[in-house]
C-alpha positions in Angstrom: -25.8 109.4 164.5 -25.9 110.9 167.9 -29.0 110.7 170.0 -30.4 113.9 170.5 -31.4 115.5 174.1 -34.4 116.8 174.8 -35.6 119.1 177.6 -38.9 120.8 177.7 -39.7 124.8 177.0 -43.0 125.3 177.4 -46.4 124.3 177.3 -49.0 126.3 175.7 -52.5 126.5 176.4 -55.7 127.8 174.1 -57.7 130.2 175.9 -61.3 131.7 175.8 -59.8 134.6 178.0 -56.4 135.5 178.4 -56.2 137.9 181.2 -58.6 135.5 183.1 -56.2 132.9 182.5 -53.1 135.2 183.5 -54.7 136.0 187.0 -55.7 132.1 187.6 -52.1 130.7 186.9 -50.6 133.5 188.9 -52.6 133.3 192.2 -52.3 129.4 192.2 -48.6 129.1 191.3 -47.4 132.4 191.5 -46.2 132.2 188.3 -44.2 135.6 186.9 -45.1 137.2 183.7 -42.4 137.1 181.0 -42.0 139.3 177.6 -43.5 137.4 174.6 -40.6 137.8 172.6 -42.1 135.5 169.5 -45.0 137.8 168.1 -47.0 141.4 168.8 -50.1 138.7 169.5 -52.4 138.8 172.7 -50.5 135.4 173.5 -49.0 136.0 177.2 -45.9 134.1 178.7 -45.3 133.1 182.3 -42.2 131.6 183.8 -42.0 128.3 185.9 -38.4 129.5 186.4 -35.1 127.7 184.8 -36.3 128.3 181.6 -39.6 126.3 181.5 -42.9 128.6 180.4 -46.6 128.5 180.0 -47.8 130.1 176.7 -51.2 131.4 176.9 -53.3 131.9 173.6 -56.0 133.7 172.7 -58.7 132.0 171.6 -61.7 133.2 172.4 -64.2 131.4 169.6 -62.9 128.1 170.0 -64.2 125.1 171.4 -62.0 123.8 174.4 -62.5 120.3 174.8 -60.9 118.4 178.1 -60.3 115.2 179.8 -58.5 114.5 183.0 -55.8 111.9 181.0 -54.7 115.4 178.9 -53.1 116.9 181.1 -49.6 118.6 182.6 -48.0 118.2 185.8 -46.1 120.2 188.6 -44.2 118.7 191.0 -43.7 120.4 194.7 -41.2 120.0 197.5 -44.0 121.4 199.6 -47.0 119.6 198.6 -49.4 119.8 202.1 -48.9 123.8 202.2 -49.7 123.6 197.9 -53.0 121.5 199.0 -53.8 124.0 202.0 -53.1 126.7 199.1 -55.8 125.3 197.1 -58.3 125.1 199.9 -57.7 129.0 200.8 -58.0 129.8 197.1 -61.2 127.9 197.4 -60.4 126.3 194.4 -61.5 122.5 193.8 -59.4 119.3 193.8 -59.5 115.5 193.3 -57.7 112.4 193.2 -57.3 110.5 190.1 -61.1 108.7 190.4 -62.7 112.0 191.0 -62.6 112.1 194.9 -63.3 115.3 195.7 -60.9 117.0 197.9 -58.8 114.2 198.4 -55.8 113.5 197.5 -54.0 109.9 196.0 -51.2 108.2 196.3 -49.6 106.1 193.5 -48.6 102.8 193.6 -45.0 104.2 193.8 -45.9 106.5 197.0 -46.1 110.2 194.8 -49.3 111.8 196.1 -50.8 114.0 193.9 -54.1 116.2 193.5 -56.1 117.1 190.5 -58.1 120.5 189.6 -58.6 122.4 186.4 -57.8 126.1 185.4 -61.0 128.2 184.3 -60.8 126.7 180.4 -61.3 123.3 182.2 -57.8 121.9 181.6 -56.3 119.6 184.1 -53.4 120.1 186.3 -52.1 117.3 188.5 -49.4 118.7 191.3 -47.4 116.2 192.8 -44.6 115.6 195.4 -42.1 113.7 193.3 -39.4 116.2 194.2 
């Protein structure tokens, strides 16, 4: 049997407010808005570009429960002007330990910064590009 391959689509997100949500990921990454092409839902779609895409779902009545070690990552080629981004944007950041507005670097010399979206999931940006 031949191995398969594997490349990743998209991650999707559960939301208390999608437009909220929309606005957040588009400010902080820029992030374009793409057709939903699966449903008629409220669920919107953004593009990271070459294919890759954040789902976001409606789902205002549920219960959205977080912890940093859930969480998806972004890698930068520009990762002091993404950090200077986030300071402009106000928005808050950490390293791995909960530093506040610092940033860590792994035992294999990534750095990388923490922060969470307004549903309180984590996103770690990194400059392993």
């Amino acid at each position: 049997m031949n191995r398969p391959s594997f490349t990743l689509d998209h991650v999707a997100l559960s939301v208390k407010d999608v437009d909220e949500s929309v606005e957040f990921y588009q400010k902080v990454f820029q992030l374009n808005e793409i057709k939903n092409t699966a449903s008629n839902s409220k669920t919107r779609w953004l593009t990271f570009g070459e294919g890759k895409q954040l789902h976001l779902i409606s789902r205002p009545d549920s219960e959205i429960k977080t912890n940093k070690a859930v969480h998806f990552a972004l890698a930068t080629n520009n990762f002091n002007s993404f950090v200077k981004h986030l300071q402009i944007l106000k928005i808050d950041y950490s390293d791995w330990r909960d530093t506040p507005n610092k940033d860590y670097i792994r035992k294999d010399g990534i750095r990388q910064v923490y922060f969470q979206d307004p549903n309180g999931y984590w996103i770690e940006v990194n400059d392993s590009i």
